[in-house]
C-alpha positions in Angstrom: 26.2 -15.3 -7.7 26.6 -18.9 -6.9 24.6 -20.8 -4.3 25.2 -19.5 -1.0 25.0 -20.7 2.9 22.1 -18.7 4.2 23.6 -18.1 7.2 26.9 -16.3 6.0 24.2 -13.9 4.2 24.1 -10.6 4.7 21.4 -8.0 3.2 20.6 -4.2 3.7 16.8 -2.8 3.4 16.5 1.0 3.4 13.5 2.2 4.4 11.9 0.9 8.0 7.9 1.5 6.9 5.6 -1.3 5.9 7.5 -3.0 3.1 10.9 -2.5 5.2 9.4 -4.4 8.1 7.7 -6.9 5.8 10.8 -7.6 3.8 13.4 -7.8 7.0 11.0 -10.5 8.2 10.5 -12.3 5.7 14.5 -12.9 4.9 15.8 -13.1 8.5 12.9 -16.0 8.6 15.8 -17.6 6.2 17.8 -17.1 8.4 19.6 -14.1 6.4 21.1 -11.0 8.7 19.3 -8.0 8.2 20.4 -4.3 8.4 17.6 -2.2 8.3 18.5 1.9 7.5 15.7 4.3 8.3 16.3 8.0 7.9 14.0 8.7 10.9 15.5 9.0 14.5 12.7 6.2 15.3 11.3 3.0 13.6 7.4 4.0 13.4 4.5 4.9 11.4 2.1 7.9 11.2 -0.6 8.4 8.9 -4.1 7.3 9.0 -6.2 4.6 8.1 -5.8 1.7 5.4 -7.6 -0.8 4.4 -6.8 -4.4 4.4 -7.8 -7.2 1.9 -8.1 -10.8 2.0 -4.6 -10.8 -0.6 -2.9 -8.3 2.2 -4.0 -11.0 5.1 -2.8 -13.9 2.9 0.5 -12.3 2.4 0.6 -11.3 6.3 -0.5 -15.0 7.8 2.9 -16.5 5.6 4.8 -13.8 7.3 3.3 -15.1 10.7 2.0 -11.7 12.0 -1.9 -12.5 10.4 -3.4 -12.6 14.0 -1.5 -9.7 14.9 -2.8 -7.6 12.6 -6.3 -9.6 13.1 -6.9 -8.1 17.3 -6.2 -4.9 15.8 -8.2 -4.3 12.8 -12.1 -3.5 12.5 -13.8 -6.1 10.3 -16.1 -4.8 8.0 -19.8 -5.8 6.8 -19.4 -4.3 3.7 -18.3 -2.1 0.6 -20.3 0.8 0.0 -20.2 3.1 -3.3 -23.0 6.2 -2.8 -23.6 9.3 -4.9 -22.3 12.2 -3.7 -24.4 14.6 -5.6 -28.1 13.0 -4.9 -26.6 10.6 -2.0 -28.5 7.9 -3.2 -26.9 4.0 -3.3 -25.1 3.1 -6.0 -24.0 -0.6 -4.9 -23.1 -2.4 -1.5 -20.9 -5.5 -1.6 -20.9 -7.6 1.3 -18.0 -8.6 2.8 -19.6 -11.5 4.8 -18.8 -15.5 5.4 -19.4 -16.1 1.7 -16.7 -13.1 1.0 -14.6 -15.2 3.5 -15.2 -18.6 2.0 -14.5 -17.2 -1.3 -11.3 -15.9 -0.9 -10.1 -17.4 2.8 -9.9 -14.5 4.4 -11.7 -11.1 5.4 -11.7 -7.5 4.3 -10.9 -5.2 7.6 -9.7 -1.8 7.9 -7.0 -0.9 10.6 -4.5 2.2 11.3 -1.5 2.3 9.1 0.4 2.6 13.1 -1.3 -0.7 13.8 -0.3 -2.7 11.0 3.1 -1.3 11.3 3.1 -2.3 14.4 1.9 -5.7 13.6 5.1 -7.0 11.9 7.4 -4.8 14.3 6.3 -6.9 17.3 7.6 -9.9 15.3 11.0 -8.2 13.6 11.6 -7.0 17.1 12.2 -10.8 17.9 14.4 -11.7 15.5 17.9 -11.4 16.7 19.2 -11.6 12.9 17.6 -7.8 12.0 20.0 -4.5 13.5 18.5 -1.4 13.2 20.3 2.0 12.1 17.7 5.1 12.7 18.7 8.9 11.6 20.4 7.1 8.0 19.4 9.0 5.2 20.6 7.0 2.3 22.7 9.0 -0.8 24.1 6.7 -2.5 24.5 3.1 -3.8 27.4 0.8 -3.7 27.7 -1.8 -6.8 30.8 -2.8 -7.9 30.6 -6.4 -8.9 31.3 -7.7 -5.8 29.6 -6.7 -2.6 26.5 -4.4 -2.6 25.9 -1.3 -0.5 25.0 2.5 0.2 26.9 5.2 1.4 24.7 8.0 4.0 24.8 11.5 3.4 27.0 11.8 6.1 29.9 9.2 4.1 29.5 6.3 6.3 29.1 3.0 4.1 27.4 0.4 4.2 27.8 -2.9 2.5 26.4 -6.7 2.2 25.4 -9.3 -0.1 22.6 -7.4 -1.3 20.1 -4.0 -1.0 16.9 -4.0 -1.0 15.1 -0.1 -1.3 11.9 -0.2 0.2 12.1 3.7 0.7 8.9 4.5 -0.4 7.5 6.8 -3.1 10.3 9.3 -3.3 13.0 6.5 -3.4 16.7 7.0 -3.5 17.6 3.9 -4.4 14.9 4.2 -7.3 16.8 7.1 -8.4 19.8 5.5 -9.0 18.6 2.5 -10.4 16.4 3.9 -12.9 16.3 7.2 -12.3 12.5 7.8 -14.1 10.0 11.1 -13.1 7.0 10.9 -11.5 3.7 11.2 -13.0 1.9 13.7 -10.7 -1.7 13.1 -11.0 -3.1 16.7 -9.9 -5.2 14.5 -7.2 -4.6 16.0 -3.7 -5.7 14.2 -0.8 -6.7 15.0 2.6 -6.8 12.6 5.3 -7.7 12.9 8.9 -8.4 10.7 12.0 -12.0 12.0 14.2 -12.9 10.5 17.2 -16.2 8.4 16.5 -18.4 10.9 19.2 -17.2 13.2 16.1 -18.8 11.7 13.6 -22.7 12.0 12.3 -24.4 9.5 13.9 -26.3 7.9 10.5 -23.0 7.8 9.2 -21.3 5.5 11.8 -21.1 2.5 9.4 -19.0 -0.2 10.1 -18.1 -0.3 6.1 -15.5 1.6 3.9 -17.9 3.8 2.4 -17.2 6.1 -0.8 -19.0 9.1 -1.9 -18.5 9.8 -5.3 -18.7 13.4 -6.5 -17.6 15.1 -10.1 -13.7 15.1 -10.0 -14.1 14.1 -6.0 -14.9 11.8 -3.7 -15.0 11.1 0.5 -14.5 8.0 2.0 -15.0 6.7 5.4 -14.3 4.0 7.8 -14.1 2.8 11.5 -10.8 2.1 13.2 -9.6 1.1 16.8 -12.9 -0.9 18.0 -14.6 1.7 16.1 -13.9 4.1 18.6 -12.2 6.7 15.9 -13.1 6.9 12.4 -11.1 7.4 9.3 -11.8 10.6 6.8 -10.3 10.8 3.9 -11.4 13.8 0.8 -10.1 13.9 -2.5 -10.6 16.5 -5.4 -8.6 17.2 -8.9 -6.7 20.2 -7.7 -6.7 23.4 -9.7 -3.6 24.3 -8.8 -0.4 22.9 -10.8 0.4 20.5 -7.8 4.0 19.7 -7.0 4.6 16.0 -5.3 4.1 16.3 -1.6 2.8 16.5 2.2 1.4 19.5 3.9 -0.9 20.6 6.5 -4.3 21.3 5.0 -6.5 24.3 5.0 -10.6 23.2 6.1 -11.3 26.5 3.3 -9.7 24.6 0.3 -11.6 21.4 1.4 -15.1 23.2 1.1 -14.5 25.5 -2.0 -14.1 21.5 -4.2 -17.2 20.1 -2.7 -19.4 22.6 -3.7 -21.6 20.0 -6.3 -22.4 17.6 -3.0 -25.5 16.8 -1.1 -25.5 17.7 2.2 -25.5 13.9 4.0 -21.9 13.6 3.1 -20.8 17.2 3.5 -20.9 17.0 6.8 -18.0 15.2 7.4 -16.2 17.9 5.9 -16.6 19.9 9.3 -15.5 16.9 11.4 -11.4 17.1 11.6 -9.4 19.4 13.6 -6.7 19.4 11.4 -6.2 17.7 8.4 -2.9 16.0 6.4 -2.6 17.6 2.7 -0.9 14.9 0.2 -1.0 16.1 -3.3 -0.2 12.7 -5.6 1.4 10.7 -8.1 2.5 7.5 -8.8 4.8 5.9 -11.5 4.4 4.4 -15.0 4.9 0.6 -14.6 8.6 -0.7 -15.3 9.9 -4.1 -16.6 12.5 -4.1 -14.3 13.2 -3.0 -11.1 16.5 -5.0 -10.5 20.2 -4.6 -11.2 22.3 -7.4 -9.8 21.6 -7.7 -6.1 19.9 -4.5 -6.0 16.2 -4.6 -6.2 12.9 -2.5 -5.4 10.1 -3.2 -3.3 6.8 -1.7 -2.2 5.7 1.7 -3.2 9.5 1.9 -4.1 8.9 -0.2 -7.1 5.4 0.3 -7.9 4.2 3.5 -6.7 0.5 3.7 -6.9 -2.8 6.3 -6.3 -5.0 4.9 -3.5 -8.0 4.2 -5.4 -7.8 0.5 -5.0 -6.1 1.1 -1.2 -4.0 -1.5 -2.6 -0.3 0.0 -1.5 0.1 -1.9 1.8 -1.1 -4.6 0.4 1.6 -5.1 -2.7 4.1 -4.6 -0.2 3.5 -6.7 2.0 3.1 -9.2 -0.8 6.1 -8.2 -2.6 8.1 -9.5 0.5 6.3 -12.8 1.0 7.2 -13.3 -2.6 11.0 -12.0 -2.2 11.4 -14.9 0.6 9.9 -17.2 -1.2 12.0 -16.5 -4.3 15.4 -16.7 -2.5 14.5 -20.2 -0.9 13.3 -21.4 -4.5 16.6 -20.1 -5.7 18.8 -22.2 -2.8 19.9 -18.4 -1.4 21.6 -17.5 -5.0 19.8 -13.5 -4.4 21.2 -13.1 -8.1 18.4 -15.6 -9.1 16.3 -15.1 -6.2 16.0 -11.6 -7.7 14.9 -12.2 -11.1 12.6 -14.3 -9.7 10.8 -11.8 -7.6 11.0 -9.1 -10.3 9.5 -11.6 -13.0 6.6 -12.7 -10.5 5.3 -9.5 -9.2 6.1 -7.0 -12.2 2.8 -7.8 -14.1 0.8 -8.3 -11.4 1.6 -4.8 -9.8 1.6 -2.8 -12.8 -2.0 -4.3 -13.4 -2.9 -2.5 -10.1 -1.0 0.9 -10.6 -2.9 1.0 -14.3 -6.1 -0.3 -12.1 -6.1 2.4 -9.7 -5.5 5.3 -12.0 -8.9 3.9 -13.8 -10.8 3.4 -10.5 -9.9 7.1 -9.6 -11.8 8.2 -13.2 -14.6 6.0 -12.2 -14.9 7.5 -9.1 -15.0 10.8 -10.2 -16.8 10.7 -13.3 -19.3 13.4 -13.7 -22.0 14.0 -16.0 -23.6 11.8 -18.2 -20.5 9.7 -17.0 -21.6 10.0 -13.5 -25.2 8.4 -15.2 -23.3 5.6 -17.0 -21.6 4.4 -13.8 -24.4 4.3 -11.7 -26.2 2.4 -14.1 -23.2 -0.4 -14.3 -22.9 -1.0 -11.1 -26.4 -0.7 -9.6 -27.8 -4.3 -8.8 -24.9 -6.0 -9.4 -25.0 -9.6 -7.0 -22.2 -10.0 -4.8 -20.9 -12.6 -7.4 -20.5 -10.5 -10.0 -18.5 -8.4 -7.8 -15.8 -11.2 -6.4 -15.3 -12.5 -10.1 -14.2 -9.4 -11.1 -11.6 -9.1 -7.8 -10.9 -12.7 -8.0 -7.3 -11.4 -10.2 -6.5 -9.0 -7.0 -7.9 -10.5 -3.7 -7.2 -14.4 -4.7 -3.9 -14.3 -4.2 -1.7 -17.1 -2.0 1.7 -17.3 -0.8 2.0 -20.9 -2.4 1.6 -19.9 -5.8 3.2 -16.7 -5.9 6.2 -17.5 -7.7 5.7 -17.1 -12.0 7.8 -20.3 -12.5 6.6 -20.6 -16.0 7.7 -19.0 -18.9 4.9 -16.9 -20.4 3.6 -18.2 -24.4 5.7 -16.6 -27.1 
């Protein structure tokens, strides 16, 4: 595609969730016209907590919605890793002004609603973005000339360009690549208790892990602290199936039967709980055909062990605006670009994540050998080894170099 005038640009994003939001902003900034397709009747969020690092606040302050996000969230003190089975310390990382001077910004935890709503506010504004709610995409459109999607009720869609940012069970995906997921027999359950809820000597303003033999809890505050985040993983023994549910309290207790007490308790805490049973994708070298391209879980489906998800999409779209102004507006190129500078990088945090999830849940002398790696470590030591993930800036996010032969 040859150079184009931004403003006779025209590009479709299906899927209205964190990376859809994230992406529409970032192009109409351009001042390309956005139509944004969302299968539900409403643009919103639900879910629970996330967590929020200094690379996720780096990517939201170029997208100019970093001190929305900022009222909302709950800055932390700290990281906490603890043993589930003897509930003894394995390490705490600070999260403090040496954290912040380190990497230029904090580490905070908010509600996935919150942050949502954090980059709506701004969208919202923008009288370049049209929303369509109750879409459900079926199809794609590429036929050499304009690019589009057809709904499954045979309306069609079409513009410059389409971007799928519909999430882990992507359409667009499907017809671009058209791989199988790699369920991971991990189920999670996830739950939002009211802070009055919540054991008192476990109130910590930290995301705190407990790690247990193929399991682990985490917790964290949200909204001023006055709720609290829950979330309980175990290796199902069940042949899981990729999906949501409501949860059952019963199969929560019968996986944390190897668990000390202190942390046990949360167990009895949520009313109700959200069942997901996992999986992500195996890293691919491209995620692009034309001026069709991937973002966010869409492209790079990953397990939560690094609660990185949010994160690489909202980065993925600071790097997709980026790409199309270093490209004059030529999305052909602008593409490429994006693919070429965020596929290593994100497939270094799916690969990441699956490890961290072993690590978590080693058991053992495993369990023995962790504990004794990470015990004592300085603070240091801990933000070289996240220097690759939380150091990353909007002004360098573009792989404008060829890689060594």
């Amino acid at each position: 595609m040859a150079t184009q005038d931004k403003n006779a640009l025209s590009v479709i994003i299906v899927g209205g969730g964190i990376g859809g939001m994230a992406a529409a902003l970032a192009l109409s900034r351009s001042g390309i016209r956005i139509t944004l397709l969302e299968q539900s009747a409403e643009i919103g969020e639900i879910g629970a907590g996330i967590q929020l690092a200094p690379n996720a606040f780096a990517a939201l302050d170029a997208l100019g919605v970093g001190e929305n996000a900022r009222r909302r969230a709950v800055f932390t003190e700290r990281l906490v890793l603890m043993d589930a089975v003897d509930g003894k310390e394995i390490g705490t990382f600070p999260v403090d002004e040496k954290f912040r001077e380190r990497f230029g910004n904090p580490y905070a935890v908010i509600h996935r609603a919150d942050i949502h709503l954090s980059i709506l506010e701004a969208v919202r504004q923008s009288p370049l973005i049209e929303f369509r709610t109750s879409v459900r995409v079926a199809d794609l459109i590429d036929d050499g000339g304009r690019a589009g999607v057809i709904d499954t009720e045979g309306r069609r869609y079409t513009a410059d360009a389409v971007i799928g940012c519909d999430g882990v069970k992507s359409v667009i995906r499907e017809k671009l690549i058209g791989d199988e997921p790699r369920v991971s027999g991990h189920v999670v359950y996830r739950a939002v208790v009211p802070a009055d809820d919540m054991p008192e000597d476990l109130r910590w303003n930290a995301p705190a892990v407990w790690a247990g033999p193929n399991c682990h809890l985490v917790h964290y505050p949200l909204r001023g602290a006055r709720q609290f985040n829950v979330v309980v993983t175990f290796h199902s023994r069940e042949k899981e199936t990729w999906g949501v549910r409501e949860g059952s309290k019963d199969e929560v207790m019968s996986y944390f039967t190897e668990i000390c007490e202190r942390p046990k308790r949360l167990l009895d805490r949520p009313t109700s709980w959200k069942r997901w049973s996992t999986a992500d994708r195996d890293p691919v070298e491209k995620w692009s055909r034309g001026r069709i391209t991937l973002l966010g879980d869409a492209a790079h489906p990953m397990l939560q062990y690094l609660a990185q998800g949010a994160c690489m999409a909202i980065e993925d779209a600071v790097t997709l605006g980026e790409a199309v102004r270093h490209c004059d507006f030529d999305l052909d190129a602008a593409f490429q670009l994006y693919e070429k500078s965020r596929v290593t990088r994100t497939a270094r945090v799916v690969l990441s994540a699956r490890e961290m999830g072993r690590i978590y849940h080693a058991k053992g002398v495993e369990r023995h050998v962790r504990n004794s790696l990470w015990r004592g470590r300085s603070p240091e030591r801990f933000y070289d080894a996240l220097e690759w993930l939380y150091g990353w800036q909007a002004a360098s996010c573009l792989e404008l170099q060829e890689p060594p032969a």
